[in-house]
GUVEX-206405 format. One record per residue (C-alpha): residue in one letter; chain; x, y, z. Coordinates in steps of 0.1 Angstrom, whole numbers, plus 5000, padded with zeros to 4 digits. Layout:
atom type A; mol A; u X; v Y; w Z $
...
END
This chain:
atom type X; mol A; u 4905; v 4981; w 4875 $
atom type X; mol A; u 4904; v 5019; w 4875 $
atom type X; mol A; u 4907; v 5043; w 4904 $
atom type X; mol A; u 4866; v 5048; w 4907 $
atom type X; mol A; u 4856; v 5010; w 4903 $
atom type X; mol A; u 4887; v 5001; w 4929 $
atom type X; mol A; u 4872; v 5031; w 4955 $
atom type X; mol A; u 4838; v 5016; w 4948 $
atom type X; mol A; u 4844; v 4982; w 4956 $
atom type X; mol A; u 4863; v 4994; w 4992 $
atom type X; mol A; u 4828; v 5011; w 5002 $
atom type X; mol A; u 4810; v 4975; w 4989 $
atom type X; mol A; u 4835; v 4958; w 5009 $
atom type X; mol A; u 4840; v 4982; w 5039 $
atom type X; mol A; u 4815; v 4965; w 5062 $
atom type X; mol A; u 4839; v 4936; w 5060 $
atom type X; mol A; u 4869; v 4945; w 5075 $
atom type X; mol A; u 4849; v 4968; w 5104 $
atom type X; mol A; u 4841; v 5002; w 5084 $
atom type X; mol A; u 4811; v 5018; w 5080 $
atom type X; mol A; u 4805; v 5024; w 5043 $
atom type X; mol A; u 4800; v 5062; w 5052 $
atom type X; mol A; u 4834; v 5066; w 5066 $
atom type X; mol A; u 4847; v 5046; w 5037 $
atom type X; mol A; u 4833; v 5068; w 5011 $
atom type X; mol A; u 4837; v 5104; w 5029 $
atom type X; mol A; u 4869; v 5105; w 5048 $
atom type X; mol A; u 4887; v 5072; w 5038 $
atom type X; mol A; u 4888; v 5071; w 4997 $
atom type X; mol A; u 4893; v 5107; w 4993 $
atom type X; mol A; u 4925; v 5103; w 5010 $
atom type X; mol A; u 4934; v 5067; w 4990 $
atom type X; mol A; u 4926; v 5085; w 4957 $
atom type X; mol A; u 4946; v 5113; w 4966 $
atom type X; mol A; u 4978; v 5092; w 4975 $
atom type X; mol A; u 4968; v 5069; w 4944 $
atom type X; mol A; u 4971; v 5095; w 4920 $
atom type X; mol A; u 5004; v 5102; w 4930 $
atom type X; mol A; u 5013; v 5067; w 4924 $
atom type X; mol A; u 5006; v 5061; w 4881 $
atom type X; mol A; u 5000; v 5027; w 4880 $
atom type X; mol A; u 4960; v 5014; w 4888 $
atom type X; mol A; u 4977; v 4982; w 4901 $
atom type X; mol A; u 5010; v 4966; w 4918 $
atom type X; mol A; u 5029; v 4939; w 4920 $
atom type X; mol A; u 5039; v 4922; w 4954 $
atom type X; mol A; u 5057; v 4893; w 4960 $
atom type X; mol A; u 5044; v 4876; w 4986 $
atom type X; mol A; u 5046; v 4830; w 5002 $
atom type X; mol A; u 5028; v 4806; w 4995 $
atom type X; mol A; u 5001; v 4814; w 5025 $
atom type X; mol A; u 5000; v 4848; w 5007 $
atom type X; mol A; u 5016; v 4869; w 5030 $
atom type X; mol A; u 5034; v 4895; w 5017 $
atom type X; mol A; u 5075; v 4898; w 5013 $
atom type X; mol A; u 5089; v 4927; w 5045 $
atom type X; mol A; u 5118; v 4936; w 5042 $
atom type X; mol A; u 5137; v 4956; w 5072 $
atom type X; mol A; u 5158; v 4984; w 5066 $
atom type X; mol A; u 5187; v 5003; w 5083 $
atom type X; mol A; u 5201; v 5036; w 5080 $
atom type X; mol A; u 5235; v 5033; w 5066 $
atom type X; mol A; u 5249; v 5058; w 5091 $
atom type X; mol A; u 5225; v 5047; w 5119 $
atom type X; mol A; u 5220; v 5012; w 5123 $
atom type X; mol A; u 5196; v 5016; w 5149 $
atom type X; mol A; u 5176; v 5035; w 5127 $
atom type X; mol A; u 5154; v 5006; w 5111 $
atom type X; mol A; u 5123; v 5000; w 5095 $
atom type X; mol A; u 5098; v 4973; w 5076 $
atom type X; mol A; u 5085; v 4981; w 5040 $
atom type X; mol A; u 5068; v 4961; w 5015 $
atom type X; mol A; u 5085; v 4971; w 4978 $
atom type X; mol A; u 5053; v 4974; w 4958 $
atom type X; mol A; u 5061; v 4968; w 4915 $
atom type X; mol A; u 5046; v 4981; w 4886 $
atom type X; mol A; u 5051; v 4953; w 4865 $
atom type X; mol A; u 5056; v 4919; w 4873 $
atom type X; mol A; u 5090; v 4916; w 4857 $
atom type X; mol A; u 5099; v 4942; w 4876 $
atom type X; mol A; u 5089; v 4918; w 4909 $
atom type X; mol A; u 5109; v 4888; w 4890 $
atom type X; mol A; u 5136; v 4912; w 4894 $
atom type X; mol A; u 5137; v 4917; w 4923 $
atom type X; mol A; u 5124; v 4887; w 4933 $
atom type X; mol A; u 5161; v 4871; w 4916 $
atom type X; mol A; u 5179; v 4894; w 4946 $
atom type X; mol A; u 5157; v 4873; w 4977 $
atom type X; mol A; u 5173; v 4842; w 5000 $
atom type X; mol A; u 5141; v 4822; w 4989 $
atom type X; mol A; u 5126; v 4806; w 4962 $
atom type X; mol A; u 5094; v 4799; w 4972 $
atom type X; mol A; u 5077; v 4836; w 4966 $
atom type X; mol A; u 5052; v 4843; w 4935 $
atom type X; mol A; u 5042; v 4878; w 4924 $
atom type X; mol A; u 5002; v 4891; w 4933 $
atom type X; mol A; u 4987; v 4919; w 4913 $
atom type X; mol A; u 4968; v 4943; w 4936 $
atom type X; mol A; u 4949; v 4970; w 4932 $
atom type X; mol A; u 4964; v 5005; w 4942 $
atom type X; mol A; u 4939; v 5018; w 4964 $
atom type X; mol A; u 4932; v 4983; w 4981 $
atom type X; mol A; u 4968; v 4983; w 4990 $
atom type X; mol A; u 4973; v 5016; w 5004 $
atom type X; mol A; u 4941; v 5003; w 5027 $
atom type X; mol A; u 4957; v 4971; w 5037 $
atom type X; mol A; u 4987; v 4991; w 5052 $
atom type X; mol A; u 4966; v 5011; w 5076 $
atom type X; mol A; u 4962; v 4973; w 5093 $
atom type X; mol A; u 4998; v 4963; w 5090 $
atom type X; mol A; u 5010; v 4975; w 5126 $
atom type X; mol A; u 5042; v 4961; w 5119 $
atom type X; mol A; u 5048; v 4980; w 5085 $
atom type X; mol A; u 5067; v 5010; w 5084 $
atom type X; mol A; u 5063; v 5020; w 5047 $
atom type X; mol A; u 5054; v 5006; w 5013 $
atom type X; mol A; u 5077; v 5016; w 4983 $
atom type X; mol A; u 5064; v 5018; w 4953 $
atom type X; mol A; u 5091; v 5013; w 4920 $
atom type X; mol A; u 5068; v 5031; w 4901 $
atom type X; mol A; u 5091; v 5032; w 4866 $
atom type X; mol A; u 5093; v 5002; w 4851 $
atom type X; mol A; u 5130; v 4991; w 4849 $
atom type X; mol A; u 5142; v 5011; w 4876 $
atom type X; mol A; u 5144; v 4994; w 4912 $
atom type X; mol A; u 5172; v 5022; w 4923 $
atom type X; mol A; u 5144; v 5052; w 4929 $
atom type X; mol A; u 5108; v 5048; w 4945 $
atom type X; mol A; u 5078; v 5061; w 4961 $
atom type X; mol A; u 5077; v 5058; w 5000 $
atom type X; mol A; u 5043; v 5061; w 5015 $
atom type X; mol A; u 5051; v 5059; w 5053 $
atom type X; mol A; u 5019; v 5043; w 5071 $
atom type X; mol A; u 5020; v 5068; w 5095 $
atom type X; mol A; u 5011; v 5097; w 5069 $
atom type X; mol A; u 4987; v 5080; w 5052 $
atom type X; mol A; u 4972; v 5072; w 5089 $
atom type X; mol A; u 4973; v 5115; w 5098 $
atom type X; mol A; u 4953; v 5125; w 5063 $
atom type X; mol A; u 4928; v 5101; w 5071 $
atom type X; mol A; u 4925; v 5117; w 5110 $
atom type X; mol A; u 4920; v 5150; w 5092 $
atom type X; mol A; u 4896; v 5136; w 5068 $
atom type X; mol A; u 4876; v 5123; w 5099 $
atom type X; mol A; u 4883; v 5155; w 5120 $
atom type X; mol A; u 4870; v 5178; w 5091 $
atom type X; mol A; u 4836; v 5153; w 5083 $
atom type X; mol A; u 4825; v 5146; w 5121 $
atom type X; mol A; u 4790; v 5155; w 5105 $
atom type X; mol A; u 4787; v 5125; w 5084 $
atom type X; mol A; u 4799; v 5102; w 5111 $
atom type X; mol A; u 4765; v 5086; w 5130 $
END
């Protein structure tokens, strides 16, 4: 699904999940397409259980331990996911193709997620793109802060 169509369905479907379609089309998607287009790929590949929830992993700094942090590793292929999916403790995981803006939404929700990384060159699962939830969180504050007008 391209960029437009996937932005377009999050304004269809903003009601939904407790948006107003307003905010979702003025100060939401600008900053999802903006962070999308960094990303190349129009959609990703999670692995996630059999209830669907998506694969966390926790990190730690190699230096300091007590530095940690939750991401979700975000594909663009699923071979890539099969991959990595080889390198997991369980089994019982199967790959889900999401849309790229529809994911960077669903991590404004996930409290308990840190970051998603996205392996963004197929092949390579050394080098990715982090999108800390907290940054994307701050662009869309700004978004709001700047459009006040459009908010009723």
């Amino acid at each position: 699904m391209k960029l437009k169509k996937q932005l377009q369905s999050l304004v269809k479907e903003a009601p939904q999940h407790g948006v107003s379609s307003v905010v979702m089309e003025k100060a939401i998607n600008p900053v999802l397409a903006m962070f999308a287009k960094q990303l190349e790929h129009p959609k990703y590949y999670l692995l996630s259980n059999a209830n669907g929830d998506w694969l966390l992993t926790h990190l730690s700094h190699r230096e300091r331990s007590e530095q940690e942090k939750t991401v979700i590793y975000a594909f663009s292929t699923p071979e890539d996911a099969a991959l990595f999916h080889k390198n997991t403790e369980t089994n019982l995981l199967k790959i889900t193709a999401i849309p790229v803006t529809h994911l960077l939404f669903q991590l404004l929700a996930l409290k308990q997620v840190d970051s998603i990384i996205f392996m963004a060159i197929s092949g390579n699962l050394e080098k990715g793109i982090e999108v800390p939830r907290t940054e994307l969180q701050d662009s869309i504050q700004k978004q709001l802060a700047q459009g006040r007008s459009f908010i009723v």
